[in-house]
C-alpha positions in Angstrom: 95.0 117.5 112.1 94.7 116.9 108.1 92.2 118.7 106.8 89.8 116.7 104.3 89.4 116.9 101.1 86.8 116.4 98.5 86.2 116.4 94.4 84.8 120.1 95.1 87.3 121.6 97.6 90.1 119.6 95.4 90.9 122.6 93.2 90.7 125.3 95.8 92.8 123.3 98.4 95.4 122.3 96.2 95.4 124.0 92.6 94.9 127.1 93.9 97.1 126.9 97.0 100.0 128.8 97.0 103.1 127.2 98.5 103.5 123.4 99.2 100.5 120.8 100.1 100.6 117.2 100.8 97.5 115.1 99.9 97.1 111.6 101.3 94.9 109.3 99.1 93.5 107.2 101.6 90.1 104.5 101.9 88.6 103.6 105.2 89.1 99.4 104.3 92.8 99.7 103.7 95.1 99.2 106.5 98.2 100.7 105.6 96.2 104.0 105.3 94.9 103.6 108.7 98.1 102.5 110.3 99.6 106.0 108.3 96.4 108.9 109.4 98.1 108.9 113.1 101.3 110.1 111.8 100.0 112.4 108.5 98.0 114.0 111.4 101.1 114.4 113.7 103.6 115.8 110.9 100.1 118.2 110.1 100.7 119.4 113.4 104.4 119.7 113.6 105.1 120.9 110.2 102.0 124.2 110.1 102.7 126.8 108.6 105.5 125.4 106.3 103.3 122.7 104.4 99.2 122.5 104.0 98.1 118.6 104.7 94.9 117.5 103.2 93.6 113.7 103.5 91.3 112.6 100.3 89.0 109.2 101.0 89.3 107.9 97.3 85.6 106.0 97.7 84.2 108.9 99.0 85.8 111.3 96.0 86.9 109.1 93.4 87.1 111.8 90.8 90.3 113.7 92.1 92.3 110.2 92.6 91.3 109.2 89.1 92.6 112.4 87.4 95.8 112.5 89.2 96.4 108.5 88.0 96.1 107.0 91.6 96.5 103.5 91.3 97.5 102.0 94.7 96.9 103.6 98.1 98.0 105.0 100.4 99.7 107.3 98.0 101.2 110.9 99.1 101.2 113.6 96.5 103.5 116.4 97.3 102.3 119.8 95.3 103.9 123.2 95.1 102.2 126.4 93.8 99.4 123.8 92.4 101.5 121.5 89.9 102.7 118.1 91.4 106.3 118.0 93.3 106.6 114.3 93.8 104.8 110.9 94.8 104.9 108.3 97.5 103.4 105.3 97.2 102.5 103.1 100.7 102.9 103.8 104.0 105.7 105.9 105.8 107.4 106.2 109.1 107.0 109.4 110.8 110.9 110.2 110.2 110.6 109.4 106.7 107.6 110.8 105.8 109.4 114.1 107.0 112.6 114.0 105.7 111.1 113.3 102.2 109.0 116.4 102.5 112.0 118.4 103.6 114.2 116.3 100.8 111.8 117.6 98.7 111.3 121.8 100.0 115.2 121.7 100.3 115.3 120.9 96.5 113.5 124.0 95.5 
Protein backbone atom coordinates (compact mmCIF):
# COMPACT_ATOMS: atom_id res chain seq x y z
CA UNK A 1 0.00 0.00 0.00
CA UNK A 2 1.08 3.79 -1.02
CA UNK A 3 1.92 5.64 1.77
CA UNK A 4 0.33 9.22 1.83
CA UNK A 5 1.70 12.16 1.57
CA UNK A 6 1.22 15.67 2.71
CA UNK A 7 2.70 19.53 2.28
CA UNK A 8 4.56 18.69 5.71
CA UNK A 9 5.79 15.07 5.31
CA UNK A 10 6.53 16.20 1.45
CA UNK A 11 10.21 17.09 2.21
CA UNK A 12 10.99 14.29 4.54
CA UNK A 13 9.36 11.53 2.23
CA UNK A 14 10.76 12.59 -0.84
CA UNK A 15 13.71 15.32 -0.55
CA UNK A 16 15.26 13.69 1.98
CA UNK A 17 14.79 10.12 0.86
CA UNK A 18 17.60 8.46 -0.20
CA UNK A 19 17.18 6.16 -3.26
CA UNK A 20 14.22 6.26 -5.75
CA UNK A 21 10.41 7.36 -4.74
CA UNK A 22 7.41 7.51 -6.90
CA UNK A 23 4.72 10.20 -6.04
CA UNK A 24 1.25 9.98 -7.55
CA UNK A 25 -0.60 13.39 -7.74
CA UNK A 26 -3.94 12.28 -7.39
CA UNK A 27 -7.79 14.12 -6.33
CA UNK A 28 -10.57 12.03 -5.03
CA UNK A 29 -13.15 13.58 -8.20
CA UNK A 30 -10.89 12.49 -10.89
CA UNK A 31 -11.46 9.14 -12.39
CA UNK A 32 -8.43 8.22 -14.08
CA UNK A 33 -6.65 8.62 -10.57
CA UNK A 34 -9.12 6.24 -9.09
CA UNK A 35 -9.16 3.75 -11.85
CA UNK A 36 -4.93 4.05 -11.29
CA UNK A 37 -4.72 3.80 -6.93
CA UNK A 38 -5.48 -0.13 -7.35
CA UNK A 39 -2.52 -0.63 -9.39
CA UNK A 40 0.09 2.22 -7.77
CA UNK A 41 -0.91 0.20 -4.59
CA UNK A 42 -0.12 -3.28 -6.23
CA UNK A 43 3.36 -2.21 -7.85
CA UNK A 44 3.85 -0.60 -3.90
CA UNK A 45 3.59 -4.03 -2.88
CA UNK A 46 5.51 -5.83 -5.51
CA UNK A 47 8.28 -3.40 -6.07
CA UNK A 48 9.30 -2.76 -1.79
CA UNK A 49 12.28 -2.40 -1.05
CA UNK A 50 13.53 -1.29 -4.54
CA UNK A 51 11.30 2.01 -4.85
CA UNK A 52 9.34 4.14 -1.91
CA UNK A 53 5.63 4.90 -3.32
CA UNK A 54 3.89 7.86 -1.87
CA UNK A 55 0.20 9.07 -3.14
CA UNK A 56 -0.34 13.11 -2.73
CA UNK A 57 -4.31 14.27 -2.81
CA UNK A 58 -3.47 17.64 -4.67
CA UNK A 59 -6.91 19.30 -2.92
CA UNK A 60 -6.00 18.15 0.19
CA UNK A 61 -2.08 19.49 -0.16
CA UNK A 62 -2.08 21.77 -2.98
CA UNK A 63 1.25 23.40 -1.97
CA UNK A 64 3.65 20.38 -3.00
CA UNK A 65 1.74 19.94 -6.60
CA UNK A 66 2.04 23.64 -7.21
CA UNK A 67 5.78 23.78 -6.55
CA UNK A 68 6.64 20.83 -8.54
CA UNK A 69 4.40 22.54 -11.69
CA UNK A 70 1.54 19.88 -11.62
CA UNK A 71 -0.81 20.81 -14.13
CA UNK A 72 -2.97 17.79 -15.07
CA UNK A 73 -3.49 14.67 -12.89
CA UNK A 74 -2.93 11.87 -12.37
CA UNK A 75 0.69 12.64 -12.80
CA UNK A 76 3.71 10.23 -11.57
CA UNK A 77 6.84 11.89 -10.48
CA UNK A 78 9.75 9.56 -10.32
CA UNK A 79 12.64 11.02 -7.76
CA UNK A 80 16.03 9.77 -7.02
CA UNK A 81 18.25 10.81 -4.03
CA UNK A 82 15.51 13.93 -3.77
CA UNK A 83 15.85 15.69 -7.31
CA UNK A 84 13.19 14.66 -9.97
CA UNK A 85 14.02 11.48 -12.36
CA UNK A 86 11.18 11.79 -14.80
CA UNK A 87 7.29 12.46 -15.26
CA UNK A 88 4.13 10.63 -16.33
CA UNK A 89 1.24 12.27 -17.04
CA UNK A 90 -2.33 10.13 -16.91
CA UNK A 91 -3.10 6.90 -16.13
CA UNK A 92 -0.92 3.66 -16.56
CA UNK A 93 -1.31 -0.04 -16.96
CA UNK A 94 0.17 -2.07 -14.32
CA UNK A 95 2.89 -3.46 -16.95
CA UNK A 96 3.75 -0.06 -18.03
CA UNK A 97 3.66 1.66 -15.07
CA UNK A 98 6.52 -0.88 -14.17
CA UNK A 99 8.58 -1.15 -16.95
CA UNK A 100 8.85 2.71 -16.95
CA UNK A 101 10.05 2.62 -13.43
CA UNK A 102 12.58 -0.04 -14.29
CA UNK A 103 13.24 1.88 -17.85
CA UNK A 104 13.94 4.49 -15.67
CA UNK A 105 16.36 2.64 -12.50
CA UNK A 106 18.03 0.62 -15.43
CA UNK A 107 19.13 4.11 -16.84
CA UNK A 108 21.04 5.04 -13.76
Amino acid sequence: MAISATDSNFASLVYDSKGYVLVDFWAEWCGPCKQLSPVIDEVSEEMKGTISIHKLNIDESPESATKLGIRSIPTLVLFKDGKKLDVRVGSLSKTALIQWIKSNIDAQ
